[in-house]
C-alpha positions in Angstrom: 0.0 0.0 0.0 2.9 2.3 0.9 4.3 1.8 -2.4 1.5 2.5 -4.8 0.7 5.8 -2.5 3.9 6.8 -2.8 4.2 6.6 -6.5 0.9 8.7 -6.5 2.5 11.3 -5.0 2.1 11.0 -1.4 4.3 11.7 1.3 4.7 8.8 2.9 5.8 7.7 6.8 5.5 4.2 7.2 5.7 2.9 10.5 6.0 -0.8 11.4 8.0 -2.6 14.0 8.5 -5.6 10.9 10.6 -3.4 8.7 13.4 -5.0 10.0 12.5 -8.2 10.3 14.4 -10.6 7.5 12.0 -11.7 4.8 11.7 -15.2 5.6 9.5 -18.0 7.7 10.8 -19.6 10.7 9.8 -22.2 12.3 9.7 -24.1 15.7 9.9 -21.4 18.1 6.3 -21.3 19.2 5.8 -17.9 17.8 3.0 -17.4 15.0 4.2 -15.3 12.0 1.8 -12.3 11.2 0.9 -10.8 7.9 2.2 -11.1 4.3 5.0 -14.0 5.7 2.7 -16.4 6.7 0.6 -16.1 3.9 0.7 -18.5 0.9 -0.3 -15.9 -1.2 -3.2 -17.7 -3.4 -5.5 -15.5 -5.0 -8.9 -16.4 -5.4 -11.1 -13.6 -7.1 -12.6 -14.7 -10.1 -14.3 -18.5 -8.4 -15.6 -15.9 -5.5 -19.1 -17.6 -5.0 -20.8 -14.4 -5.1 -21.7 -12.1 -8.2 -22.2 -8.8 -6.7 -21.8 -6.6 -3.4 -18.6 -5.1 -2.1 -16.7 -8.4 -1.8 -17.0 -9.2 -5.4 -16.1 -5.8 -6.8 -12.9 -5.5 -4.6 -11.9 -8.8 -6.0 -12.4 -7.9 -9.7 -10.6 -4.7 -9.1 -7.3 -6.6 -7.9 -7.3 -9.0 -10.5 -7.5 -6.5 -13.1 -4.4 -4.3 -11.1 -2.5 -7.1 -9.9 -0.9 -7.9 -13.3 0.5 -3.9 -13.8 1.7 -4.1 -9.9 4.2 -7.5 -10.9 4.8 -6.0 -14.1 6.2 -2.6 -12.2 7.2 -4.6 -9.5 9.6 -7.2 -11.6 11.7 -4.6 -12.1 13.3 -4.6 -8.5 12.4 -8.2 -8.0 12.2 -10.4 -11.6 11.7 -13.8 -9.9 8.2 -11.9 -8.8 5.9 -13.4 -11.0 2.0 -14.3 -11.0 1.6 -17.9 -11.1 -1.6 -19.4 -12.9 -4.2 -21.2 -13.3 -5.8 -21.9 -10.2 -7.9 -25.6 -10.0 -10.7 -26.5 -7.6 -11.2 -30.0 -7.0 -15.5 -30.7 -6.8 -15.7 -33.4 -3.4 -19.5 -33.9 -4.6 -22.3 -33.3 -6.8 -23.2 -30.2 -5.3 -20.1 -28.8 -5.1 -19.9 -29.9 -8.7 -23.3 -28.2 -9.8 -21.9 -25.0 -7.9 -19.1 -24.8 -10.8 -20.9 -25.7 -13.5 -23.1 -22.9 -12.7 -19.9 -20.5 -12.2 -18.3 -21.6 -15.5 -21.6 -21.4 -17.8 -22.1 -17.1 -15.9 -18.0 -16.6 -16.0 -16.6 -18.0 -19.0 -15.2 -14.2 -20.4 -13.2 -14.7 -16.5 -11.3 -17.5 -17.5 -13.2 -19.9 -15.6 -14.1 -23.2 -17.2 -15.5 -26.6 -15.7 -13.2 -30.1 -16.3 -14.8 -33.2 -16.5 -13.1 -36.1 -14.2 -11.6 -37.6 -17.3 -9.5 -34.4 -17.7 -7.9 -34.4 -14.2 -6.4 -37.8 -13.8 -3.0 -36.2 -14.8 -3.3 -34.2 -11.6 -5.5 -36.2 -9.5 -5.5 -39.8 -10.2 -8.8 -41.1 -9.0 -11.1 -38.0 -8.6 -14.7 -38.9 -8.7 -15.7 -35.7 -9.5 -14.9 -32.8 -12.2 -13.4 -29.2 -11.1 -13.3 -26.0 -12.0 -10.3 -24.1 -13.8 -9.5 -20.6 -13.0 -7.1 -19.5 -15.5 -6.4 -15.9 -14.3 -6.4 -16.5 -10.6 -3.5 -18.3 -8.9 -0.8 -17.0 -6.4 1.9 -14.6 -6.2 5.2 -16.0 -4.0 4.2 -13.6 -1.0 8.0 -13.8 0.3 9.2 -12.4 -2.7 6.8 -10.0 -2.9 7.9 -8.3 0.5 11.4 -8.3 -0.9 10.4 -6.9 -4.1 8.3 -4.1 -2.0 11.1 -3.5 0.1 13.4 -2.5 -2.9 10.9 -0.5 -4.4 10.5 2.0 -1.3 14.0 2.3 -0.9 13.7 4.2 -4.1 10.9 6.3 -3.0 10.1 8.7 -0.8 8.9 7.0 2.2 10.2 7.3 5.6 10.2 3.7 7.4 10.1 4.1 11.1 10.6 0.1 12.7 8.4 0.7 15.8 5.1 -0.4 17.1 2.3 2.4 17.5 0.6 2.0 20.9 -1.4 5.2 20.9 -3.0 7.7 18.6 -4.6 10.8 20.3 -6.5 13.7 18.3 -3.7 16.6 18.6 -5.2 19.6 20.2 -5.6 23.1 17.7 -3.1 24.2 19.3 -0.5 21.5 18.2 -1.5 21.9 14.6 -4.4 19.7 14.6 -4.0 16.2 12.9 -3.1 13.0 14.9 0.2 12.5 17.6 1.0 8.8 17.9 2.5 7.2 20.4 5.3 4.7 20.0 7.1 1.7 22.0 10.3 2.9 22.1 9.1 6.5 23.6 8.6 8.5 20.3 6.3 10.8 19.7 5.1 11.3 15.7 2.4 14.3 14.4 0.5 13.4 11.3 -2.1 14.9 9.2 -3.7 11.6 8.4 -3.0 8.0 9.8 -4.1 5.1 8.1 -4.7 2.1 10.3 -3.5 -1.4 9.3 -2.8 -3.0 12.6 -4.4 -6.3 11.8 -5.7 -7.5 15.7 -4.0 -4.7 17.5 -6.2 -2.4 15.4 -8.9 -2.6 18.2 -6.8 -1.5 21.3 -5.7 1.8 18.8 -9.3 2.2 18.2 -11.1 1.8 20.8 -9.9 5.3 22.9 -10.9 7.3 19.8 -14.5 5.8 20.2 -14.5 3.6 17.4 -14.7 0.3 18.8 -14.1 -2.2 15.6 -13.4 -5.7 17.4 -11.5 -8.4 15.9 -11.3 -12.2 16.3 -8.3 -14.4 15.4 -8.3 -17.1 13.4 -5.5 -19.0 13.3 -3.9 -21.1 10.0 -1.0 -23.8 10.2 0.8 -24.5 6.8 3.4 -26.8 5.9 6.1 -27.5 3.6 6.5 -31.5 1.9 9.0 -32.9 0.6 7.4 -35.8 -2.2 9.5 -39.4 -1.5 6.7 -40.6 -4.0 4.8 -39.6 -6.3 4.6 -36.2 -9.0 7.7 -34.6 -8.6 7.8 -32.3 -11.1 4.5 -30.6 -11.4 4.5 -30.5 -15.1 1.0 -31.2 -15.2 -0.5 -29.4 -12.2 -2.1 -25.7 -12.0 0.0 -22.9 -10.0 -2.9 -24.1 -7.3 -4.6 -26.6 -6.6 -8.2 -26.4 -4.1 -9.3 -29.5 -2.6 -11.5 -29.8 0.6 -10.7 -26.2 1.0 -7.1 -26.9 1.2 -4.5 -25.3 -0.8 -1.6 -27.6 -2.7 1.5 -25.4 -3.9 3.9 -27.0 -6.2 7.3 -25.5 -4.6 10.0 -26.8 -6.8 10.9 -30.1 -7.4 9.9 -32.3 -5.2 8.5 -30.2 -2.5 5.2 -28.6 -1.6 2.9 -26.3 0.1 -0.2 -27.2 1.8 -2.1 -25.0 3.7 -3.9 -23.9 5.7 -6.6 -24.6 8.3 -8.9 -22.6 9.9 -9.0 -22.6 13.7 -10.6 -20.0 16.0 -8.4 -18.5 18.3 -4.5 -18.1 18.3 -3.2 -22.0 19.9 -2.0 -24.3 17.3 -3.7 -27.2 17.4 -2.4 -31.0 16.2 -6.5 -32.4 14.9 -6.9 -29.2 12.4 -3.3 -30.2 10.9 -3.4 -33.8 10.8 -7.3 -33.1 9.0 -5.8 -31.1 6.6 -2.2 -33.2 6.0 -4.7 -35.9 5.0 -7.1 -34.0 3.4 -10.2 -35.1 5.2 -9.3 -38.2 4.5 -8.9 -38.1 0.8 -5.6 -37.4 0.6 -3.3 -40.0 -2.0 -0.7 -42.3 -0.7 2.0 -39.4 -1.6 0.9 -36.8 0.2 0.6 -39.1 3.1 4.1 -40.1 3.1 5.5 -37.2 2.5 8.4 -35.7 4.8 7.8 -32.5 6.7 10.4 -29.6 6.0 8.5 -26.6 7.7 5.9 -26.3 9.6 4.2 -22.8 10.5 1.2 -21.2 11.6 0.0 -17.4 11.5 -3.1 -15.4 12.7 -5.6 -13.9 10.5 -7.9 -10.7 11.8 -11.8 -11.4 11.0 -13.8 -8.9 12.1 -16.6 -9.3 14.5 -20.0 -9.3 13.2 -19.1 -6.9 10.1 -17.5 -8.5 6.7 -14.1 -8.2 5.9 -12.4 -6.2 5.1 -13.0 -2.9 7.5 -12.3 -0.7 5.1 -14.1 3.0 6.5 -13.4 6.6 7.0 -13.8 6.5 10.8 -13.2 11.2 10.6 -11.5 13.6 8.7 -8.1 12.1 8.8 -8.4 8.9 10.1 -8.9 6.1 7.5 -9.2 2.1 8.5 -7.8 -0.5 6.3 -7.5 -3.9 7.9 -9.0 -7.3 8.5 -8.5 -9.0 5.4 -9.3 -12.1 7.1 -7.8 -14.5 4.6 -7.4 -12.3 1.9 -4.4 -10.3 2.8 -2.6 -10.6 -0.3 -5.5 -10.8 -3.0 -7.3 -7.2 -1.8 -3.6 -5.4 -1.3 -3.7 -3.1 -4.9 -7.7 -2.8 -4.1 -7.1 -1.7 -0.6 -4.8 0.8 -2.0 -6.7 2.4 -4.5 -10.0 3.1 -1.8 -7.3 4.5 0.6 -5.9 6.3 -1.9 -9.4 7.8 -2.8 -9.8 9.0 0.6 -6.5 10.5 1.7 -6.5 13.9 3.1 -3.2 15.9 2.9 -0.2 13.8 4.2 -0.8 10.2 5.4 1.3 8.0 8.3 0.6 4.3 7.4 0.5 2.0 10.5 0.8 -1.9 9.3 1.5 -3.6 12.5 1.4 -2.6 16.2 
């Protein structure tokens, strides 16, 4: 978001204790990762169930501006890329009748229904047929941090690596705007702050009177290693949906399946061992394969309103967060509406 305001013009302060953080996941310390790094980056806007309302016009409007944001952005980072086509797997005739449905409405999306007979390259032994997506897919989301972080060092945005803990209307005779508050004992003024704290959004909110709660929802992931089985991928989609579970191809060999979804912020083992064995459908290969990583993050869902919270609470005080899992896929849509309603300069809070 930084990045595309600041290429618009904007003066830009960026504040976020994860600036420094090093742009990869690790694992086995009990922590959960937040944000963009524990993400697997799928992007699923054109099979979005629904055909109208707010949810389905923020998805068309990143997939039409996520190919100009790789474009722009290969040129700091050219292994950024958008990886396609995305393929659902039907688990019934319902499910089945859903995409038919889909494909028959979205045909001038890319979508298209395969019959059974068509997927037993990818899936030997599917019962049912699925659903091609052939614009949606995934971007690397590890990459794409790196390529963002190149791009705003050319820019000009000011990164300050702290957490925000308090944001207080500044009286007149400070200038008027916002003063925030930070960990390490600074104190920044701002015109206009845009919120992005994810679940510490609430406790920034809530002494300005805006109370906006959030629940978390927590999602483990994990990295395979194939002993048996496809190893090169040479036949499979960029993504592959079954049960509601996501299969990455990750290189030879390896990968990604994610992720669960499980209330709260413990990691627990049932969600994982459901999902490593896809409800019990899983193949004989996925079932033996090895673990490499294993990794869990926390999602922000709002509380009875529908993500994302995207609202201009007063003049010069703009919320944009809970993606819930959509993080990555609503980022250039999210931009553009904050973007639209920017007064004068704007202090961008990510994390706090």
């Amino acid at each position: 978001m930084a990045w595309h305001l600041a290429r618009q013009g904007h003066r830009i302060t960026l504040i976020d204790p994860g600036l420094e953080e090093p742009l990869e996941r690790t694992s086995g310390d009990g922590n959960h990762l937040t944000g963009t790094r524990a993400s697997l980056g799928v992007l699923m806007g054109n099979v979005f169930r629904r055909s109208s309302g707010r949810g389905w016009r923020l998805r068309q409007r990143s997939m039409a501006l996520w190919p100009s944001w790789v474009c722009a952005l290969q040129r700091q980072e050219p292994e950024l890329i958008l990886e396609t086509p995305l393929l659902q797997l039907a688990d019934g005739d319902e499910t089945l009748g859903r995409m038919r449905k889909l494909a028959d409405t979205r045909s001038a999306c890319g979508l298209s229904l395969l019959e059974r007979h068509q997927l037993q390259a990818v899936w030997p032994g599917v019962t049912h047929g699925g659903l091609l997506s052939e614009r949606d897919g995934r971007i690397n989301p590890l990459v794409l941090l790196k390529a963002l972080r190149k791009a705003l060092a050319d820019l000009p945005v000011t990164g300050v690596a702290a957490a925000v803990e308090t944001i207080r209307r500044a009286k007149p005779g400070q200038g008027g705007g916002w003063r925030l508050g930070c960990h390490d004992g600074s104190c920044l003024h701002q015109d206009t702050v845009v919120i992005c704290a994810a679940l510490n959004s609430p406790a920034l909110l809530e002494p300005l009177g805006h109370p906006r709660p959030m629940q978390p929802v927590l999602g483990q992931a994990l990295r395979l290693e194939i002993t048996s089985g496809p190893t090169d991928w040479m036949s499979w989609p960029a993504v592959l949906v079954h049960r509601g579970y996501n299969l990455i191809p990750d290189g030879h060999g390896h990968v990604l399946l994610g992720a669960t979804v499980e209330p709260g912020e413990r990691s627990e083992p049932e969600p994982l061992q459901l999902m490593r064995h896809l409800e019990d459908s899983a193949p004989e290969w996925l079932r033996n394969a090895k673990v490499l990583e294993h990794w869990s993050g926390l999602r922000a869902r709002p509380v009875e309103r529908p993500a994302p919270l995207l609202e201009r609470l007063e003049p010069g005080l703009l919320l944009a967060t809970g993606h819930y899992r959509n993080g990555v896929l609503l980022t250039p849509a999210t931009a553009e509406w904050v973007e639209q309603h920017l007064e004068d300069s704007v202090s961008m809070i990510t994390r706090s």
